[in-house]
C-alpha positions as CSV (number, residue, x, y, z in Angstrom):
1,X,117.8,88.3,81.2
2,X,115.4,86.9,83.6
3,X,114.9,83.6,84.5
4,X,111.7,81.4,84.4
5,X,108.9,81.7,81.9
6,X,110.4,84.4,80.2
7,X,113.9,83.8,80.4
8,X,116.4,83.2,77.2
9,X,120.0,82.3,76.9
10,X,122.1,85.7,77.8
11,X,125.1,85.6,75.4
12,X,128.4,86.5,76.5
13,X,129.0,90.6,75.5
14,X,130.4,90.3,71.7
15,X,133.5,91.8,70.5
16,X,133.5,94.8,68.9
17,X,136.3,95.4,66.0
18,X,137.1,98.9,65.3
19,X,140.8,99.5,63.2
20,X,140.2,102.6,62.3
21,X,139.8,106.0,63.7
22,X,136.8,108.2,64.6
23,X,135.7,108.0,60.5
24,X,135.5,104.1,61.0
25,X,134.0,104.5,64.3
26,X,131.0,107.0,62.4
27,X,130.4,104.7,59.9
28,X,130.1,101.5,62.2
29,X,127.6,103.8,64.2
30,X,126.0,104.9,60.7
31,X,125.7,101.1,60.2
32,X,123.3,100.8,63.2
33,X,121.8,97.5,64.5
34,X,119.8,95.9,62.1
35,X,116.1,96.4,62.2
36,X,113.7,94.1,64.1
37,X,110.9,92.9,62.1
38,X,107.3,93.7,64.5
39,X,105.9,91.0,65.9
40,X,102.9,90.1,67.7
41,X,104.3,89.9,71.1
42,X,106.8,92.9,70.4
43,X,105.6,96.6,70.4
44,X,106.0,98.5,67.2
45,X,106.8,102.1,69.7
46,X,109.9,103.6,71.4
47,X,110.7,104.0,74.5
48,X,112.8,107.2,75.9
49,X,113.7,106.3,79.7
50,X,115.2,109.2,81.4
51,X,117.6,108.9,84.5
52,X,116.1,111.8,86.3
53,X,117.1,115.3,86.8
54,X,116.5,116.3,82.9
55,X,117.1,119.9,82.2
56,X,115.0,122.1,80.3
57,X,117.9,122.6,77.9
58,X,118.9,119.2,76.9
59,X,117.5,119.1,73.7
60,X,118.5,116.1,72.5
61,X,116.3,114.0,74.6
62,X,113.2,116.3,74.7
63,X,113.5,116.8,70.8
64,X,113.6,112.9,70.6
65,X,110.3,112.8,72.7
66,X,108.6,114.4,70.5
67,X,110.2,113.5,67.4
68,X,108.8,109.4,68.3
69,X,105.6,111.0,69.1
70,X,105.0,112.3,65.4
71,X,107.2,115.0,65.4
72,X,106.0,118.8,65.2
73,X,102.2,119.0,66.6
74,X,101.9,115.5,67.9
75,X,99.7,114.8,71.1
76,X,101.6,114.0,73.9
77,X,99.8,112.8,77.3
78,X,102.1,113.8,80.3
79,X,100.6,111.8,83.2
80,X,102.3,113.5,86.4
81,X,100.8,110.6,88.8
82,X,104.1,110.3,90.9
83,X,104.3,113.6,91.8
84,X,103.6,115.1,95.3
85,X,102.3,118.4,93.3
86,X,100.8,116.9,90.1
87,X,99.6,120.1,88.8
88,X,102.7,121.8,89.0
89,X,104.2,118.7,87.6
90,X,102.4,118.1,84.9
91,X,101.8,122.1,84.0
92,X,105.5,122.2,83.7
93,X,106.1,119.0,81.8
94,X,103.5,120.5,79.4
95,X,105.3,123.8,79.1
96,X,108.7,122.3,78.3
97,X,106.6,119.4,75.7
98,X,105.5,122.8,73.9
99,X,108.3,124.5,73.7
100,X,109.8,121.5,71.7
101,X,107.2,121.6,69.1
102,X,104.5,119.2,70.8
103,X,100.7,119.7,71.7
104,X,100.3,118.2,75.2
105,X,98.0,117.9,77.3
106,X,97.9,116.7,80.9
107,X,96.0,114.0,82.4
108,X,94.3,114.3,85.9
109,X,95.3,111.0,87.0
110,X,97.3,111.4,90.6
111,X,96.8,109.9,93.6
112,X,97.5,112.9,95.2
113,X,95.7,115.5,92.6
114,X,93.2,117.3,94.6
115,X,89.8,117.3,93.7
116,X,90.0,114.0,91.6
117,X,89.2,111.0,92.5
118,X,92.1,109.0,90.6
119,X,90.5,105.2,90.3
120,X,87.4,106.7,88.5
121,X,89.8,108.8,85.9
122,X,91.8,105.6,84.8
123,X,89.3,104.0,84.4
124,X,87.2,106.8,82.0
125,X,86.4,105.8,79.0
126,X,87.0,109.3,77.8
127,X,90.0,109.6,78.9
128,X,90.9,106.5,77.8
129,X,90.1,107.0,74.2
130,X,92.4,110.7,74.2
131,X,95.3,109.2,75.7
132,X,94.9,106.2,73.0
133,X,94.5,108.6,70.3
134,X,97.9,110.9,70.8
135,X,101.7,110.0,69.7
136,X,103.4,109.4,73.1
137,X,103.1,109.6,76.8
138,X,105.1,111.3,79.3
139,X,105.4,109.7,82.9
140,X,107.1,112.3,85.4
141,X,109.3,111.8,88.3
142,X,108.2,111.4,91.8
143,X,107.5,107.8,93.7
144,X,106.9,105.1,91.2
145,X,104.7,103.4,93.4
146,X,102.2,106.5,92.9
147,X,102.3,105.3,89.3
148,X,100.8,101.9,89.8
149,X,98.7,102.5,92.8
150,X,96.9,105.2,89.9
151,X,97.2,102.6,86.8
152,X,96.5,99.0,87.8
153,X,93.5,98.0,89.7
154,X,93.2,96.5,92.9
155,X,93.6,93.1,91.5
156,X,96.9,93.9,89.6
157,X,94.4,94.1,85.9
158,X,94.7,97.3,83.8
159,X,93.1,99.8,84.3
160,X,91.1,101.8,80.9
161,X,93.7,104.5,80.6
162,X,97.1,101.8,81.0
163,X,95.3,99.6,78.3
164,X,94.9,102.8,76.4
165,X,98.9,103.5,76.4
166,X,100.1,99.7,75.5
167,X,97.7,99.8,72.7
168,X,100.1,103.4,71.9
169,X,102.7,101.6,72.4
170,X,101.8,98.6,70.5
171,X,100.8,101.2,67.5
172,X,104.1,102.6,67.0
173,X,103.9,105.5,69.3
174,X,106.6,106.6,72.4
175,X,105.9,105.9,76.3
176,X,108.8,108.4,78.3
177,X,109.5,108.4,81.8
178,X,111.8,110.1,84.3
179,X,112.8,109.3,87.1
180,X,110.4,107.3,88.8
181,X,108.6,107.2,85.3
182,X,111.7,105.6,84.6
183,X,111.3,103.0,87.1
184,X,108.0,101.3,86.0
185,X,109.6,100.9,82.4
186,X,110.7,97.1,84.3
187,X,108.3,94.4,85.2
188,X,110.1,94.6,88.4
189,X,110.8,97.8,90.2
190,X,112.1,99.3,93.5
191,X,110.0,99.9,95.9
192,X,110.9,101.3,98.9
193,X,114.0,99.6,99.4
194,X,116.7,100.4,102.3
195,X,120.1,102.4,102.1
196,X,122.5,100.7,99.7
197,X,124.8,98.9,102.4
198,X,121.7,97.6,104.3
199,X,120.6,96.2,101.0
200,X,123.7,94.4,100.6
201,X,124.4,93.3,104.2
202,X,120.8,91.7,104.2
203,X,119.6,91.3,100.5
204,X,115.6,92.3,99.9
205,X,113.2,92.4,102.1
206,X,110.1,90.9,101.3
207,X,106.9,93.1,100.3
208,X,109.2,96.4,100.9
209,X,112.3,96.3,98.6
210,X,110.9,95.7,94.8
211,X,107.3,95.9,94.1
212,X,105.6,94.9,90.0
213,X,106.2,97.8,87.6
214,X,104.3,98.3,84.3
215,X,106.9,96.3,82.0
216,X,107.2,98.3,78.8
217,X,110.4,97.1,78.4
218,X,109.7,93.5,78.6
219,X,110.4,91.0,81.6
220,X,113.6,90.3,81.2
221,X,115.3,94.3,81.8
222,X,115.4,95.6,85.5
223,X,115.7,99.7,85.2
224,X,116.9,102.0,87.9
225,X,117.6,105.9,87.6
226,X,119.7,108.4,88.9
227,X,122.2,105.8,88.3
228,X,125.9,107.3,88.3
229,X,124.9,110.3,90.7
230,X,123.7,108.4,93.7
231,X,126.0,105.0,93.1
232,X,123.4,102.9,92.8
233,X,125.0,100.0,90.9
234,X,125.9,98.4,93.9
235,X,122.0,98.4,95.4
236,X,120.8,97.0,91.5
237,X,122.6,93.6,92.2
238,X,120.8,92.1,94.9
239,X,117.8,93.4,93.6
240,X,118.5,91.4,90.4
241,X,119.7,88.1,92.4
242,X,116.7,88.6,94.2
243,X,114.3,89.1,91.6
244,X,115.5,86.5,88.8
245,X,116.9,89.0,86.7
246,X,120.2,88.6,84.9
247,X,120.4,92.3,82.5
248,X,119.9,95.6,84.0
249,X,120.7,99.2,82.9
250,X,120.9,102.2,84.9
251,X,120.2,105.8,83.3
252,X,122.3,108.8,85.0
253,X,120.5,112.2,85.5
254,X,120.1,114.4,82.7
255,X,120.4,111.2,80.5
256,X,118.3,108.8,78.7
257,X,118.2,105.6,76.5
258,X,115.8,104.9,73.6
259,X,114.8,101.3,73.7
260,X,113.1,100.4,70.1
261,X,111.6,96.7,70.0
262,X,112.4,95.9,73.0
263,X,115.8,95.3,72.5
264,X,117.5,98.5,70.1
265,X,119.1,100.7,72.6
266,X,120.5,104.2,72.2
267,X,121.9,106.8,74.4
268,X,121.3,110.2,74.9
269,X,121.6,113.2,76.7
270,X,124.8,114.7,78.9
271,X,126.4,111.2,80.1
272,X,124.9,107.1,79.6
273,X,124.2,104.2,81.1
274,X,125.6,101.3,82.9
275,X,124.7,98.0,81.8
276,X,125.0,94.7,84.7
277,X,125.6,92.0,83.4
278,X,124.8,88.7,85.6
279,X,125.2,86.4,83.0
280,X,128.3,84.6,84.0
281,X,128.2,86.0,87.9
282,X,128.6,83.5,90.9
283,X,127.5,84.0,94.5
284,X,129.3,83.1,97.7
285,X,128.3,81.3,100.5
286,X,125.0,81.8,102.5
287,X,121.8,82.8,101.6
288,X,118.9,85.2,102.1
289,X,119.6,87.5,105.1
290,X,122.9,86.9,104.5
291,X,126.2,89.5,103.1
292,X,126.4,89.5,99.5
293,X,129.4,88.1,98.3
294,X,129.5,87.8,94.6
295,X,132.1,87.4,91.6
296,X,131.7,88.2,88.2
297,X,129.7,90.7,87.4
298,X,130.3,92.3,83.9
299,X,130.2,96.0,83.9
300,X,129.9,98.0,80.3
301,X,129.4,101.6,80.4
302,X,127.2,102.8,77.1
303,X,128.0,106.6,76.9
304,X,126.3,109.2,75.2
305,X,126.0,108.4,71.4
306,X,126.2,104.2,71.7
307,X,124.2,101.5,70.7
308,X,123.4,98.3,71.9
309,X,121.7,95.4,71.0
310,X,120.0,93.4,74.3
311,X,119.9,90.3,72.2
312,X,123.1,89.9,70.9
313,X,125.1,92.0,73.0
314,X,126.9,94.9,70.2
315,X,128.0,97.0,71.7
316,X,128.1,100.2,68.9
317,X,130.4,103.4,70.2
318,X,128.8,106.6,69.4
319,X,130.3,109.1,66.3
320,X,132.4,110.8,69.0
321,X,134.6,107.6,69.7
322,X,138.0,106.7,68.1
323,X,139.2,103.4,67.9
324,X,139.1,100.5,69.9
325,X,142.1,100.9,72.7
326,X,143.3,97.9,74.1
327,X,144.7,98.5,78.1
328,X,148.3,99.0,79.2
329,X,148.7,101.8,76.3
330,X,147.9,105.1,78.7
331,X,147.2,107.4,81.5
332,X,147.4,106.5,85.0
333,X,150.7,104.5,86.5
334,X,149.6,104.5,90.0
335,X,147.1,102.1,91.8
336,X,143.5,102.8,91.5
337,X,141.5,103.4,94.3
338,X,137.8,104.4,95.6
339,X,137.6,104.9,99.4
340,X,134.0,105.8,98.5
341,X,132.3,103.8,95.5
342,X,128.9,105.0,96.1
343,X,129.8,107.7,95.9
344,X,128.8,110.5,92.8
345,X,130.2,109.1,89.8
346,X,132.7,106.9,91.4
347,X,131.8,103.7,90.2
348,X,132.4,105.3,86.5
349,X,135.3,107.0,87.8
350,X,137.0,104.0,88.5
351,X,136.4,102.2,85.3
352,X,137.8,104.9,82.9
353,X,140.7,105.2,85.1
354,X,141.4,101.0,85.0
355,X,140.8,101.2,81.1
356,X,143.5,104.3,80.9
357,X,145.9,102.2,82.8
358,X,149.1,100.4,83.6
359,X,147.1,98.2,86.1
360,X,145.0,94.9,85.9
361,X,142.5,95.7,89.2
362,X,141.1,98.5,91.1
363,X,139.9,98.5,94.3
364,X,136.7,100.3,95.9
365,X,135.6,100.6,99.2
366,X,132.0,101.1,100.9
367,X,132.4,101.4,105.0
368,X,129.7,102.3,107.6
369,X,129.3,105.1,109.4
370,X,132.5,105.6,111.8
371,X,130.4,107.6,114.6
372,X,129.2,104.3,115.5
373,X,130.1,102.0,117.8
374,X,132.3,98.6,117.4
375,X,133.2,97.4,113.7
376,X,130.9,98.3,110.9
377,X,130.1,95.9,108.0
378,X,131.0,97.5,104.7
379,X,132.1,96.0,101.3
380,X,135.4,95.9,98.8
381,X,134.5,96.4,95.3
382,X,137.3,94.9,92.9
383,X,136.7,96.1,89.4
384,X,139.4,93.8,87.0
385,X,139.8,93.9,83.2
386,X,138.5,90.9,81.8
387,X,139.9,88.7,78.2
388,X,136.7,91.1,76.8
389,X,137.6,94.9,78.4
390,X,137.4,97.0,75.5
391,X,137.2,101.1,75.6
392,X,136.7,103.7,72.9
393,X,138.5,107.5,74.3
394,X,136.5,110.6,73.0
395,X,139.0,112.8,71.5
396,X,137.1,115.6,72.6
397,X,136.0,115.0,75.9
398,X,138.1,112.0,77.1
399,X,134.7,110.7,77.5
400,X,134.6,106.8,77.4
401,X,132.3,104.0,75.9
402,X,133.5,100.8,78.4
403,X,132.8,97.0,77.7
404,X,133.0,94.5,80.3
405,X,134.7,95.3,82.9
406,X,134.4,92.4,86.1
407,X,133.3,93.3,89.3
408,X,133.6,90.8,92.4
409,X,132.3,92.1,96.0
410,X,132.7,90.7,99.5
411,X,132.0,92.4,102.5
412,X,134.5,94.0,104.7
413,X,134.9,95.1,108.4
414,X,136.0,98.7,108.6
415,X,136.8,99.5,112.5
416,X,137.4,103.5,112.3
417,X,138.0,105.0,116.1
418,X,137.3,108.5,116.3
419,X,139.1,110.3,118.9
420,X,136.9,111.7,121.5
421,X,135.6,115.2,122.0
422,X,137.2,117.2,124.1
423,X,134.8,118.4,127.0
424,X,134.1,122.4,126.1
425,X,136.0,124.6,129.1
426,X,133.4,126.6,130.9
427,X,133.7,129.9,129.6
């Protein structure tokens, strides 16, 4: 949750009591979360926020898209204003829309859509009044900063077609995004922020690192994408210090979450989402400009299949998911170890393998680059089971639904000498 204006008590992650097996675990998903009634400040719509990279097979999530937006036939509006090629975006957005059973259409609102002059389109009133009319939107991926240079006017107001998709939204209908259409889903999004360890050696930089995002999913959320792939839990915490922000969740490729109210989430697609929790995190000494050094921080992993409720915390394991296992009863006897956290998957990597073990920490380590000179600042990652660490194994997959698992980070000197090239022999 955020704080200031807008912020609200974050309760601690709630237990989860599952006895049975998978059956119990189908009927507690069956069960749901229980519905929100609308209200006047909440949108009746869905939104489907995709991690990036979604395949033209993955059903699931495209079916869903158009499913929210009204189901076989509905209008769909694929705005392709991130992308450096918006016709070729948006034509193939359109193509894959129809081949799910939708009737899109695209809009030509891009900064960088030749032949259109982009600040008259958003705000046409004809335009306006089609995109308010169909069942969803559909943002592409790109640079998110495209997005709101095309939507909001110069003095931050919205523009004729944005209005037009809140008042969607408000109506009941879906607003999806990918990628960087994932990114403005926050009131607060990335920018153009630096390399991970530059972000954490120095925190943000002001007027480059985070910039205002359209907010769909309220104020108190932060959203990043191509989450698990590129390791980019560890460059979501100082953003959120920085910004006020205390929840975030970050979508992995070929993944998405459905976010209904505001607050019902559910995942889909090939792997999840992480959720940060800040909640009960505590910084270290120094300040802006300074190393982060930070304890706390509650890791849950929602896999494909879960749901969670952002107001209480529930944490509901998908069908998939047998009971509840407690630690110490499995897998690995050995210490667990990342000598590359940010790396693809490792941050998840580590966590299933702590939750499938005989040990009570893992350790994960992010150095600098060893071809330069003198020590190079990196971090330790320690990733510990907490009174709360819960998982659920996939029978079928060994996949994993993870709750709170603690995270503390301090920086770390890492002083690597390469041995020096051997002079080539004149041949």
């Amino acid at each position: 949750m955020r704080s200031g204006k807008h912020s609200r008590v974050t309760r601690p992650l709630a237990a989860v009591a599952l006895v049975g097996g998978a059956l119990l675990a189908a009927l507690a998903h069956a069960a749901a979360l229980p519905e929100i009634p609308a209200g006047a400040g909440v949108p009746a719509g869905a939104l489907v926020i995709i991690g990036g990279a979604l395949r033209p097979d993955n059903a699931a999530v495209w079916r869903r898209v158009v499913a929210l937006a009204g189901g076989p036939g509905a209008r769909i509006a694929v705005l392709p204003a991130a992308a450096g090629n918006p016709a070729l975006a948006g034509a193939t957005t359109a193509a894959l829309l129809k081949r799910y059973g939708a009737t899109p259409f695209v809009v030509p609102l891009a900064p960088r859509l030749d032949g259109s002059d982009y600040r008259k389109v958003a705000d046409d009133a004809a335009v306006a009044r089609q995109v308010r009319a169909a069942g969803g939107v559909y943002f592409v991926g790109g640079e998110q900063l495209r997005i709101t240079q095309a939507l909001l006017r110069d003095d931050g107001s919205r523009s004729a077609v944005l209005q037009a998709i809140w008042d969607l939204y408000r109506r009941g209908g879906v607003v999806a995004g990918t990628s960087a259409g994932a990114a403005i889903m926050s009131s607060t999004m990335f920018a153009d922020p630096p390399a991970t360890l530059a972000l954490l050696r120095q925190g943000l930089e002001p007027g480059r690192t985070v910039a205002p995002g359209l907010g769909f999913i309220g104020n108190d959320v932060f959203i990043d994408q191509h989450f698990l792939v590129r390791g980019r839990f560890a460059r979501m915490i100082p953003a959120m210090l920085g910004t006020g922000y205390r929840t975030g969740i970050g979508i992995d490729e070929d993944s998405a979450i459905v976010v209904r109210r505001q607050r019902h989430v559910e995942v889909l697609g090939y792997k999840g989402a992480l959720l940060v929790d800040l909640a009960q995190a505590h910084t270290g000494p120094g300040g802006a400009g300074q190393p982060l050094s930070i304890t706390d921080v509650a890791l849950s992993y929602l896999d494909h299949g879960d749901r969670y409720d952002l107001a209480t915390g529930r944490h509901v394991p998908g069908p998939d998911k047998g009971a509840a296992q407690a630690p110490d009863t499995a897998g690995h006897r050995s210490p667990v170890y990342s000598n590359d956290i940010l790396g693809n998957n490792a941050v998840l990597d580590v966590m299933e393998k702590l939750v499938d073990s005989d040990q009570r920490e893992a350790i994960g380590i992010a150095s600098g680059d060893p071809r330069l000179p003198g020590p190079q600042p990196g971090f330790a990652f320690r990733f510990r089971r907490s009174a709360g660490t819960m998982a659920w194994p996939s029978g079928a997959t060994r996949a994993w639904s993870i709750r709170d698992v603690r995270l503390d980070i301090a920086p770390a000197v890492s002083s690597v000498v390469l041995p020096a090239a051997e002079p080539e022999r004149a041949r």
